[in-house]
N, C-alpha and C positions, 0 to 999 in steps of 0.2 A: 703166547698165553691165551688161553680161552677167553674170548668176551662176546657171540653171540650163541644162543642156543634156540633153536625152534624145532619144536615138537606138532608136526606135520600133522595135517587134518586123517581122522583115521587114524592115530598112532595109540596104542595099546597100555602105553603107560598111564598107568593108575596113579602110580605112588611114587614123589620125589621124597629118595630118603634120607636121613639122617646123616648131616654134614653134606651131603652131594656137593653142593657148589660153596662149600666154604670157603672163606680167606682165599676166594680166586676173583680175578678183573671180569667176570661176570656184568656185564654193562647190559645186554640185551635180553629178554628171554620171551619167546611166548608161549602161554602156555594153554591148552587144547581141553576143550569138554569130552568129559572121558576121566581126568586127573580128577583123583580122590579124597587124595594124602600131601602133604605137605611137611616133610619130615622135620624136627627138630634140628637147628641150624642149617636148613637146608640151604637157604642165602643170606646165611648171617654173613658179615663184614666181604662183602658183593660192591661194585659199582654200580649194581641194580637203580634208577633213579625212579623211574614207574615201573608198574604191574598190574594186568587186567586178571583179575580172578572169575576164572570161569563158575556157573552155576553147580556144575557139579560137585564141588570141592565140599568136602565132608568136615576134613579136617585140615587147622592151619595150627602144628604144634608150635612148643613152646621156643623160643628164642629165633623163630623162620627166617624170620627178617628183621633178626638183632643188630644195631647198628649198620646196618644199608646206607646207602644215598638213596635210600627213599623216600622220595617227596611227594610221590601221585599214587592212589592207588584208588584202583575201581574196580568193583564187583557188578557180575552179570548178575540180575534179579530172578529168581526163581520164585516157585511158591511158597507162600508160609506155611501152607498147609502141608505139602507134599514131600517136599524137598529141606535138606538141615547143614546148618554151619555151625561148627565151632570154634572157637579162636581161642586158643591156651592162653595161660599167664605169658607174656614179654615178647610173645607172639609179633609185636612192632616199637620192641624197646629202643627209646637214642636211636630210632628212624625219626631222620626230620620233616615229617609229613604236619604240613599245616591245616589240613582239613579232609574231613572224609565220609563219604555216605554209607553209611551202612545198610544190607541188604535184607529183602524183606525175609530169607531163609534163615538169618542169624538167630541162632536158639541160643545158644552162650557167649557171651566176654568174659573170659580168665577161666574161674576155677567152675569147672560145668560137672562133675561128678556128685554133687551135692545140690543138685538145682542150681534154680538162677541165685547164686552167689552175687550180690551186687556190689559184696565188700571190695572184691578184686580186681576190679574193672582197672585200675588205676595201674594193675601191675601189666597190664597188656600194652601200654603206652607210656610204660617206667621210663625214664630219663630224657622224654620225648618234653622239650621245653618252646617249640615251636606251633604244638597243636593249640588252635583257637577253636574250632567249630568242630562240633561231632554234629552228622545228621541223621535219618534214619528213614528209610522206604517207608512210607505211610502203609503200607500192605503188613507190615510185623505186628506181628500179637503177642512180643513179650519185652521189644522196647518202643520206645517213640524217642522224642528230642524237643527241647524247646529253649531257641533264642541259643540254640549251638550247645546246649548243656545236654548231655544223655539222662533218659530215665528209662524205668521201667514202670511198669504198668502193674498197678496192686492190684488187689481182688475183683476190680474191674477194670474199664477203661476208662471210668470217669475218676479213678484213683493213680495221682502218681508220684513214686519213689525215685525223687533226685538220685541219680545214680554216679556220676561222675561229671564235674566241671574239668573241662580241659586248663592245664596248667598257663598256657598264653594267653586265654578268655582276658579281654579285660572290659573295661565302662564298668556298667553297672546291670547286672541283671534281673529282671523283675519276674519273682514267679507265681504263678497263678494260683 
C-alpha cells in the first residue's frame, strides 16, 4: 500500500486532483514549488500527520485534508502583494491540528467567491475540536490574529473584525 510520495525538485506537476490520495495509508508526502492546486479530497482520510505548503499553492479545495492525521501544517510565506492563497470551506475539517500560522498570501478562509466572507471561516476547520491558536504572518493585509483569535481587518488596519475563535481557545480572552 502507498505511504510515501515525493515530488522531485523540477517536477511539473501543478495540480493534485480530486480524490488523488484518498482513503489511502498516505503517511508521507512532499510537496514541490511549482504545485498550484490542491484538489478536493485530495488527502482526505490520509495518514498524512504534517504538511509543508509550498508558496506557490493557489488553491487548497474543499475537503483537502478532511479528516487527516493532521497535526502540523506550515506554509511557505510568500507576498501579500504578489502572490494569493485560498482555502475553501472544510478545507482542514476533523484534522486534529492544534495550531497554525497562517501565510502572509492568504486572501481567503472558506467561501472566497463573494469576498472576504468571514461568516465561514469556522467551516474550513468544522469538526476540528483541538485547534486553540490561529496565528497570522504580520505581512497579510486582510487578516491579522490576536491572543490566537483570527480576525480581519475593516476599512482599515486600525479596524478589526473578530473573525473566528478557535473551538479549543480557552481562559479568557481580552480584546482590544
Amino acid at each position: 500500500s502507498l505511504t510515501d510520495v515525493n515530488l522531485p525538485e523540477g517536477a511539473r506537476t501543478e495540480t493534485i486532483g480530486a480524490y488523488a490520495f484518498y482513503n489511502t495509508k498516505l503517511a508521507n508526502i512532499i510537496l514541490r514549488e511549482g504545485l498550484v492546486d490542491i484538489g478536493t479530497y485530495a488527502f482526505a482520510n490520509t495518514a498524512l500527520t504534517s504538511v509543508s505548503i509550498p508558496k506557490s499553492v493557489k488553491h487548497i479545495r474543499e475537503y483537502a485534508f478532511n479528516i487527516a492525521s493532521l497535526t502540523d501544517v506550515t506554509f511557505t510565506n510568500g507576498s501579500a502583494v504578489t502572490d494569493e492563497l485560498y482555502i475553501y470551506n472544510y478545507a482542514f475539517a476533523s484534522a486534529p491540528i492544534a495550531s497554525i500560522i497562517l501565510p502572509a498570501q492568504l486572501k481567503s478562509l472558506g467561501e472566497h467567491d463573494e469576498g472576504y466572507n468571514y461568516q465561514t471561516v469556522d467551516y474550513v476547520f468544522n469538526g476540528n475540536l483541538t485547534l486553540h491558536t490561529i496565528e497570522v504572518n504580520p505581512e497579510n493585509t486582510i487578516y491579522t490574529s490576536f491572543d490566537g483569535v483570527l480576525c480581519l481587518y475593516g476599512a482599515t488596519t486600525e479596524e478589526l473584525i473578530l473573525s473566528y475563535c478557535p473551538r479549543a481557545k480557552t481562559g479568557t480572552l481580552y480584546v482590544p
